[in-house]
C-alpha positions as CSV (number, residue, x, y, z in Angstrom):
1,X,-230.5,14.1,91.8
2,X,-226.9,14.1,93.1
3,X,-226.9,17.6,93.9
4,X,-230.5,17.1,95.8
5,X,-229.2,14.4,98.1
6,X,-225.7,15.8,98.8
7,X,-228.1,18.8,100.2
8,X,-230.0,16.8,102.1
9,X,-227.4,14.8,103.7
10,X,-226.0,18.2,104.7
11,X,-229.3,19.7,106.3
12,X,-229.6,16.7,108.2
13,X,-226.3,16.9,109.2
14,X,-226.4,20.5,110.6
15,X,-229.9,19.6,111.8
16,X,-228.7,16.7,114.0
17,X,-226.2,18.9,115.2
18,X,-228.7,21.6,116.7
19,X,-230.6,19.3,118.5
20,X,-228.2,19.3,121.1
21,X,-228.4,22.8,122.4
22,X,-231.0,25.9,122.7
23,X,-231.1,28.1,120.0
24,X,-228.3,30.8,120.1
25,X,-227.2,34.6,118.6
26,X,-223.6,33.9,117.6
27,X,-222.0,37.3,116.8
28,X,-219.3,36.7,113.8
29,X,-216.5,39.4,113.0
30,X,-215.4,39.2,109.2
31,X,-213.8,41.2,106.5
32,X,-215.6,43.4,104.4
33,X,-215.2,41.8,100.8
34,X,-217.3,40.2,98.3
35,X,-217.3,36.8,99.3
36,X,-217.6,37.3,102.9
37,X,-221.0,40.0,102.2
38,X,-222.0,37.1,99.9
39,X,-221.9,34.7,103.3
40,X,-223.8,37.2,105.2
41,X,-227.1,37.1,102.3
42,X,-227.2,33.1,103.0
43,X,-227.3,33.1,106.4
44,X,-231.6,32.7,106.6
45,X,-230.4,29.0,105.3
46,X,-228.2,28.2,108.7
47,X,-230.7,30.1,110.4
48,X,-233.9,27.6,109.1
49,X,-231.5,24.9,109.7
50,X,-229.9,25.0,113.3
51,X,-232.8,27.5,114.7
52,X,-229.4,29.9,115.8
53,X,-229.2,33.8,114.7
54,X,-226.3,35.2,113.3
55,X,-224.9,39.2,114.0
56,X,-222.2,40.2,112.3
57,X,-219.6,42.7,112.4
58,X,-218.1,43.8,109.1
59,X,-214.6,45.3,109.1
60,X,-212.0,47.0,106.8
61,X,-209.4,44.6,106.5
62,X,-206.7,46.5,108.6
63,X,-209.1,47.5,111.3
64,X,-211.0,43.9,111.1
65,X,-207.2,42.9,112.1
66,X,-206.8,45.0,115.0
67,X,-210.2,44.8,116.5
68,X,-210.1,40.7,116.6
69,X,-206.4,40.6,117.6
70,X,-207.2,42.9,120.8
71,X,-210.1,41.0,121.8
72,X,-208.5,38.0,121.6
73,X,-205.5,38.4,123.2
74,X,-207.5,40.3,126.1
75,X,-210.2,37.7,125.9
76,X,-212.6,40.3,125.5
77,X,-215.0,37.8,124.8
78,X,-216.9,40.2,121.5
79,X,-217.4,37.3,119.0
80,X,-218.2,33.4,119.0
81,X,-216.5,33.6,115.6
82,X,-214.0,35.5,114.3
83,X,-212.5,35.7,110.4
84,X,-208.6,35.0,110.4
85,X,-205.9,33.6,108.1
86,X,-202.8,31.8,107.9
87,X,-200.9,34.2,109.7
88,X,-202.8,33.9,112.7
89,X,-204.3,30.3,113.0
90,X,-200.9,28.6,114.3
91,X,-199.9,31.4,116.4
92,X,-202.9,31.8,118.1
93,X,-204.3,27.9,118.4
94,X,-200.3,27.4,119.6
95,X,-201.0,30.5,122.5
96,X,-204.5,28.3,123.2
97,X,-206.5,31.1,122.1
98,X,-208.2,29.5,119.9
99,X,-211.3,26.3,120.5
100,X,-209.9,23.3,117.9
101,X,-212.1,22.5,115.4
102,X,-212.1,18.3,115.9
103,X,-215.2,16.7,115.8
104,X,-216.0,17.8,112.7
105,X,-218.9,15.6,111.4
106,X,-217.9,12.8,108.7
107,X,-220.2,14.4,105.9
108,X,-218.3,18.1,106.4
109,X,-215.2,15.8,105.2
110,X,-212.3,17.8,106.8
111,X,-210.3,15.9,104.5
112,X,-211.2,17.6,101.6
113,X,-209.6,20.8,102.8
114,X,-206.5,21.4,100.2
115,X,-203.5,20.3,101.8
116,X,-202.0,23.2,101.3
117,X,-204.7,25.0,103.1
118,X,-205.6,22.5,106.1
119,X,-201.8,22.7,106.7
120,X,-201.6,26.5,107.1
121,X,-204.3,26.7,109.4
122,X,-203.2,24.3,112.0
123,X,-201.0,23.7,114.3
124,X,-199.1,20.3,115.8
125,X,-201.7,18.7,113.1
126,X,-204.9,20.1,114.8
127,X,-206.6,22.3,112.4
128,X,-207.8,25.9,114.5
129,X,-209.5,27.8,111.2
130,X,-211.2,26.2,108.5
131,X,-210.8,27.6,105.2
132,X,-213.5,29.9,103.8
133,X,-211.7,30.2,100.9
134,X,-208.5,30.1,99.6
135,X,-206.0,32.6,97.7
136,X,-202.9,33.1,96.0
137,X,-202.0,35.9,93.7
138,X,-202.2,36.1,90.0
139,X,-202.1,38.9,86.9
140,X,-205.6,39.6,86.0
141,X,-205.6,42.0,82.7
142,X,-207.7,43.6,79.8
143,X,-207.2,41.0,77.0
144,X,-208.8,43.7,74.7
145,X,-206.1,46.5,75.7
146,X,-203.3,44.0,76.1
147,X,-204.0,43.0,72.1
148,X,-204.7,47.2,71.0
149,X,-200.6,47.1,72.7
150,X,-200.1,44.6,70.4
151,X,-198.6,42.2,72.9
152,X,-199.5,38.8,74.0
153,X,-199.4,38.0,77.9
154,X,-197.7,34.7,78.5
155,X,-198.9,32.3,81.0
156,X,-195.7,33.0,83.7
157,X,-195.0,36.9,82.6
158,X,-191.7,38.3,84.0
159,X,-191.7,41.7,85.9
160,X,-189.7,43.0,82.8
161,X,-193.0,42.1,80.8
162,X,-195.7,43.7,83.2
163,X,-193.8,46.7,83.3
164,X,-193.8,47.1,79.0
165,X,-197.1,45.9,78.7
166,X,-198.3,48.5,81.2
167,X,-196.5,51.2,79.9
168,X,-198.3,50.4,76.5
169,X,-201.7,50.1,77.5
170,X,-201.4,53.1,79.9
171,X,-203.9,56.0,78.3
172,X,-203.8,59.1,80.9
173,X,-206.4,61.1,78.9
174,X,-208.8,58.1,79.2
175,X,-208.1,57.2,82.4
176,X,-206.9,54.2,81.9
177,X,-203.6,53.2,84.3
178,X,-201.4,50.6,82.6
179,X,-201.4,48.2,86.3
180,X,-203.3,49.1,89.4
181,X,-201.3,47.6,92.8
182,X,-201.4,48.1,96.6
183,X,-199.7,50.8,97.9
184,X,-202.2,51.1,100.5
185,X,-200.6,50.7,104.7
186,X,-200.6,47.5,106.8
187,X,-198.9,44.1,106.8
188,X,-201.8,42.5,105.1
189,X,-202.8,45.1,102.3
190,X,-199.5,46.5,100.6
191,X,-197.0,45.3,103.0
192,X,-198.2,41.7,101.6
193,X,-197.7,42.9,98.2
194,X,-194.7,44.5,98.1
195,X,-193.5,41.6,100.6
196,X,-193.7,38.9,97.2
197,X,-192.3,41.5,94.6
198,X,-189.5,41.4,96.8
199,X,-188.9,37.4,96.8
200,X,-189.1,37.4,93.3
201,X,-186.1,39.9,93.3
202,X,-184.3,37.3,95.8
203,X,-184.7,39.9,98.9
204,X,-186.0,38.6,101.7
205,X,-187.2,40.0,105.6
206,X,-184.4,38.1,107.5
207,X,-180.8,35.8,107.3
208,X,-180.8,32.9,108.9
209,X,-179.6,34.7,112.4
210,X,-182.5,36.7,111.9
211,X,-180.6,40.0,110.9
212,X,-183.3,42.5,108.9
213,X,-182.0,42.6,105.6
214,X,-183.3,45.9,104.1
215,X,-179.9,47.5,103.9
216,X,-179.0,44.9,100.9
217,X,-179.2,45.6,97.6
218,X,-182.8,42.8,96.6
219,X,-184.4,45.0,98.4
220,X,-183.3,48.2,97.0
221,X,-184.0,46.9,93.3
222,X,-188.0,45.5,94.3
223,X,-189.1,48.9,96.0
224,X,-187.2,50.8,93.4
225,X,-188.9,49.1,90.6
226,X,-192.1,48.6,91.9
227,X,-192.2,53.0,92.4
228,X,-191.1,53.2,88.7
229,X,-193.8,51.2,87.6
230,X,-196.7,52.8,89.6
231,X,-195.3,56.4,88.5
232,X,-194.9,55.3,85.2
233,X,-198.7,53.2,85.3
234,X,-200.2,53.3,88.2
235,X,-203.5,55.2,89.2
236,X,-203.4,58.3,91.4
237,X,-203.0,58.0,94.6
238,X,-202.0,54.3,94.9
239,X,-200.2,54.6,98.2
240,X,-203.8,54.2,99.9
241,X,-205.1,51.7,97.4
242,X,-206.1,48.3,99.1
243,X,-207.3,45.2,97.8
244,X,-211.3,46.7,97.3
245,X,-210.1,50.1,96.0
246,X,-207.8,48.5,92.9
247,X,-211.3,45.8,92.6
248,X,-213.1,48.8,91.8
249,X,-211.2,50.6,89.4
250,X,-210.7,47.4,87.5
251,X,-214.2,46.9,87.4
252,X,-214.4,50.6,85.9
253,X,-212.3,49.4,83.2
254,X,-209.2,52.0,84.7
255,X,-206.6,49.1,84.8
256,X,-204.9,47.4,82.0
257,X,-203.4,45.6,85.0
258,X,-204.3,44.0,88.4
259,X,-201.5,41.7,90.4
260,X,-203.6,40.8,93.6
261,X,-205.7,37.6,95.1
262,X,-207.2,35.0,92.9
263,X,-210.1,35.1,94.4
264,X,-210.5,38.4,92.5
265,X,-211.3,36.7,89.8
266,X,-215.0,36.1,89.9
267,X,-216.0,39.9,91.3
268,X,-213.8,40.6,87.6
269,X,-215.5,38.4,85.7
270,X,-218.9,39.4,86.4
271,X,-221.4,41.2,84.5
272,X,-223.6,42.2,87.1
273,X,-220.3,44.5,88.5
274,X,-217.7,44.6,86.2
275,X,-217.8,46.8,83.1
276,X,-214.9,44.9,81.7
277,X,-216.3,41.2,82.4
278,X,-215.8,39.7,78.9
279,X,-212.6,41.1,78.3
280,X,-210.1,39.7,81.1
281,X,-207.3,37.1,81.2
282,X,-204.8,35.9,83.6
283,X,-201.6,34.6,84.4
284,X,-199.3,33.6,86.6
285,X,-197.5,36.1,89.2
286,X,-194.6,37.4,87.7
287,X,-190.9,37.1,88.4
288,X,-187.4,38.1,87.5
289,X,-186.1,34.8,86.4
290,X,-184.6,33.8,89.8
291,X,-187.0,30.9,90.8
292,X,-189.4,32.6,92.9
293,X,-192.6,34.5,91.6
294,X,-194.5,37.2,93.6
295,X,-197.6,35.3,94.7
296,X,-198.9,34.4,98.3
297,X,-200.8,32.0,100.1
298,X,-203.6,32.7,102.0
299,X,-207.4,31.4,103.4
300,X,-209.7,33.7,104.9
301,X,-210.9,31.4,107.2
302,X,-213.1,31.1,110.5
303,X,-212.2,30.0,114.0
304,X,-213.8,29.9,117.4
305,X,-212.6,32.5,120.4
306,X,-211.3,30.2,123.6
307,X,-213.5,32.5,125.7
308,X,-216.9,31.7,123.8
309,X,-220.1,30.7,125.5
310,X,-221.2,29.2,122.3
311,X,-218.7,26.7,120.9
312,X,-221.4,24.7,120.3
313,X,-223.6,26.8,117.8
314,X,-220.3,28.1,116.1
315,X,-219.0,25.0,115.4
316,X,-222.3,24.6,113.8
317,X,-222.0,27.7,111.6
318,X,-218.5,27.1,111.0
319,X,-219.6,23.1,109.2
320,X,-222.6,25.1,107.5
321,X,-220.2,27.8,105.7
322,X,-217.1,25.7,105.0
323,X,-218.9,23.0,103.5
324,X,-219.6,21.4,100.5
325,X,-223.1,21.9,100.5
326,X,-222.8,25.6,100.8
327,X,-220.2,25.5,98.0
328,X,-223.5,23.9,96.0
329,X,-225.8,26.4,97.6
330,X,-223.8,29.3,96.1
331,X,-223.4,27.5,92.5
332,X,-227.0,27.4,92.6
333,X,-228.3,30.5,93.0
334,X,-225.6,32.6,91.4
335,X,-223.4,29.7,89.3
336,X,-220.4,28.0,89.8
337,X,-217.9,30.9,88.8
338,X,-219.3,33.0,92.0
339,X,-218.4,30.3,94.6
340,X,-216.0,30.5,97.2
341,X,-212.5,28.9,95.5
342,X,-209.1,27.6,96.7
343,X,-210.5,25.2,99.9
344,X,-211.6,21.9,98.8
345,X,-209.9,19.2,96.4
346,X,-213.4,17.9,95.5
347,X,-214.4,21.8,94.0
348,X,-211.2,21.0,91.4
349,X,-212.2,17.7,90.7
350,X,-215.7,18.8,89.7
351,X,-216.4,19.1,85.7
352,X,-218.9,22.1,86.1
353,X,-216.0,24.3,88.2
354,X,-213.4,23.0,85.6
355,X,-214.9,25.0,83.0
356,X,-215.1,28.5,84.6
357,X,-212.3,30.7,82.9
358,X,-209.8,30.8,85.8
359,X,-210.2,27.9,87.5
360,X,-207.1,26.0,86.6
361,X,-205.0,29.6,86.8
362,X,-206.1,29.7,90.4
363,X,-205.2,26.5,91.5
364,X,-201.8,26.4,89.6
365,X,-201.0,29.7,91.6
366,X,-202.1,28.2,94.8
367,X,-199.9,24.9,94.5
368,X,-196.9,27.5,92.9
369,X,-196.5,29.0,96.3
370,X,-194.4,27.2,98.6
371,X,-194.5,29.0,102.8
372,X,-191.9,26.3,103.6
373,X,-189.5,28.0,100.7
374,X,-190.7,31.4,100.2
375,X,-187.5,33.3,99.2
376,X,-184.6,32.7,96.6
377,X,-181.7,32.7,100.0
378,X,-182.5,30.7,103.2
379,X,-184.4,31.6,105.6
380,X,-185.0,30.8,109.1
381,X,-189.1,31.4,108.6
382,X,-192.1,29.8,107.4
383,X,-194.2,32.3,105.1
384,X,-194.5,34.0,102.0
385,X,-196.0,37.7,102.7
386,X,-195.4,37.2,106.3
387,X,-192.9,35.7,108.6
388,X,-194.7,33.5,110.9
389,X,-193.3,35.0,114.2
390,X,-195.8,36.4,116.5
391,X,-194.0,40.0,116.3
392,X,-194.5,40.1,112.6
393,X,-197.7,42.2,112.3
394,X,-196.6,45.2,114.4
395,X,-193.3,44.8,113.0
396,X,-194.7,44.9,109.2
397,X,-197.3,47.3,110.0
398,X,-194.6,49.8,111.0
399,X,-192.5,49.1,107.9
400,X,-195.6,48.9,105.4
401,X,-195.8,52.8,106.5
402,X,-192.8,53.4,105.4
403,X,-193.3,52.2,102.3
404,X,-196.3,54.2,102.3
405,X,-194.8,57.2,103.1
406,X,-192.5,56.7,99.6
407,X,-195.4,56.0,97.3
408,X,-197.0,59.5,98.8
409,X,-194.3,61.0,98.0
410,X,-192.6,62.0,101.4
411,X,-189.6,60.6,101.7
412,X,-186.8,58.6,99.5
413,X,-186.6,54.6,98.9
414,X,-183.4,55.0,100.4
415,X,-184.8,56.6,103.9
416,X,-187.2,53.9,103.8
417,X,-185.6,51.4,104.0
418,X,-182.8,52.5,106.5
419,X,-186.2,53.1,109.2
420,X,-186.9,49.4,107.9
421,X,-183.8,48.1,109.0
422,X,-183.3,50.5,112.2
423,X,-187.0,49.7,113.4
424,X,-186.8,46.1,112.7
425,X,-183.6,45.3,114.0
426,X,-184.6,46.5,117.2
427,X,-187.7,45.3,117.8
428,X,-186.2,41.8,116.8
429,X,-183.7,42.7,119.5
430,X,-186.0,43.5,121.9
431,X,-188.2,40.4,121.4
432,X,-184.9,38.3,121.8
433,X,-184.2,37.1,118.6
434,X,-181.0,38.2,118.5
């Protein structure tokens, strides 16, 4: 009964909503992952509510990046709606890109957003993305290889730990690689990985007179280890493994391993996809022991273009798939493991999400990463795999590369990170920084 008039409440809710204008296309750009796709198969239910269509445009991550970001800034004027994070939001509501999302009606409860989440994707306090769902990172592994290695994964592993445990479990002739990790190009794929194994070795991007800080010896130790460990581990071929290509050969049972979003999790964990759904555990990121682990924060979330001719109708769609009622939509058709996580206090709170297997892990990893205090030194940023300066992404893109570049292969750590410092340096310089 609860569930039936929390639904109706909704419908009404949206429906009241569409009264006010014509029927509308709205054209939507997102990411191509599984919860996004998911999305796209419920959209006949905003459709039969609001009486608006939906096209969408579904991107590889980097390319979904670049595409949204050049429209935008050009006001190109190609989507009412476009999928964004944390990275973004503030940046771009701040350059008045972006239509706020106020007015929100009382039943979508904008309140209910995690703190953590609602925070990140506004800026001045007015919220300019509202949160999909929400991510940190987390260890999800084979409990059946990690007990054949005869070891036991503790609930906040060290890197020490990951990189024994992977060694053990590796099995070349099977095919299966001890840990699976990005190596794969851009700021937001490997760049954001190897961006959090490097706070947990205390590196960081920049001192607090924003000098890069590649040249010192944090950094040095995090890429060196991290090649180590995929040479020793890893799959072939990780430098162009990305967040979908490491899903996959998890799901194949070919990682003992998998440090990457939480939101992984259910895509892991089910049997419809994954060959390896009964067997998996998780744990907290891991770290070296000097207060900071190698996890992120992150939303995928959605946010209207200022240059839209249909605020209106996507401000509509925005309530519909952000909401609590889609949230109960989703739980009932595929259950409440396959819902979107990590955006509202109220999914937490509820008994039937408390008892899916990594529910608490996710949340714990979420309120473990701290953007206001990302790094063991100070730093003069907010952000945990990115530096919240509008120069970042082409910066990080450029370095990620060069990272790339090692994991292929063709060229040193050391040569690496000397372009790092050389390239970043001077476009800091050149942006007036320093």
């Amino acid at each position: 009964m609860i569930y039936t008039v929390s639904r109706l409440m909704g419908a009404c809710a949206i429906a009241a909503l569409s009264t006010a204008a014509a029927a509308e296309t709205i054209t939507i750009a997102t990411v191509n992952n599984g919860d996004m796709i998911r999305m796209q198969g419920y959209t006949d239910d905003f459709t039969a509510k609001t009486g608006h269509d939906v096209e969408w445009v579904t991107l590889e991550e980097n390319v979904l990046r670049q595409r949204v970001t050049t429209d935008i800034s050009t006001k190109g004027g190609s989507f009412d709606i476009t999928t964004i994070g944390m990275y973004e939001a503030p940046i771009w509501g701040a350059n008045g890109w972006l239509v706020p999302l106020d007015g929100l009606s009382e039943d979508y409860d904008v309140d209910d957003i995690l703190p953590a989440m609602r925070s990140g994707l506004s800026h001045d306090g007015t919220l300019y993305a509202a949160p999909f769902y929400g991510e940190s990172s987390m260890v999800m592994y084979r409990t059946d290889l990690m007990e054949k290695a005869g070891l036991e994964m503790p609930d906040a592993p060290t890197w020490d730990f990951i990189r024994e445990a992977a060694a053990a479990m590796t099995d070349r002739d099977n095919e299966i690689n001890g840990v699976c990790l990005r190596g794969k190009a851009g700021w937001g794929e490997g760049g954001a990985f190897i961006t959090v194994t490097a706070n947990s070795f205390g590196a960081r991007w920049f001192d607090e007179d924003w000098n890069a800080q590649f040249d010192q010896p944090e950094w040095a130790n995090a890429l060196n280890f991290f090649v180590e460990l995929m040479s020793e581990s890893g799959p072939p071929g990780y430098a162009t493994n990305g967040f979908n290509e490491n899903l996959s050969l998890f799901q194949q049972g070919k990682c003992g391993m998998w440090i990457d979003a939480t939101v992984a999790a259910s895509f892991v964990t089910n049997p419809d996809d994954s060959t390896v759904a009964d067997k998996v555990g998780f744990a907290l990121a891991p770290d070296t022991g000097l207060g900071k682990r190698a996890n992120w924060l992150w939303a995928w979330a959605l946010a209207i273009p200022g240059g839209t001719q249909k605020e209106e109708a996507a401000k509509q769609f925005i309530e519909w798939a952000t909401s609590k009622e889609y949230i109960e939509l989703v739980a009932a058709k595929e259950g409440w493991a396959n819902v979107p996580p990590g955006a509202r206090t109220s999914l937490y709170e509820n008994p039937n999400y408390q008892s899916v297997p990594f529910a608490k892990m996710t949340l714990d990893s979420i309120n473990a990463a701290d953007p206001s205090n990302p790094t063991v030194k100070p730093v003069p940023y907010v952000g945990i795999q990115f530096v919240a300066i509008p120069e970042f992404a082409g910066i990080a893109t450029e370095v990620s590369q060069e990272f790339s570049a090692v994991y292929a292969g063709q060229q040193t750590v050391e040569e690496a990170l000397a372009k790092a410092q050389a390239l970043t340096n001077d476009a800091m310089e050149a942006a007036g920084y320093r």
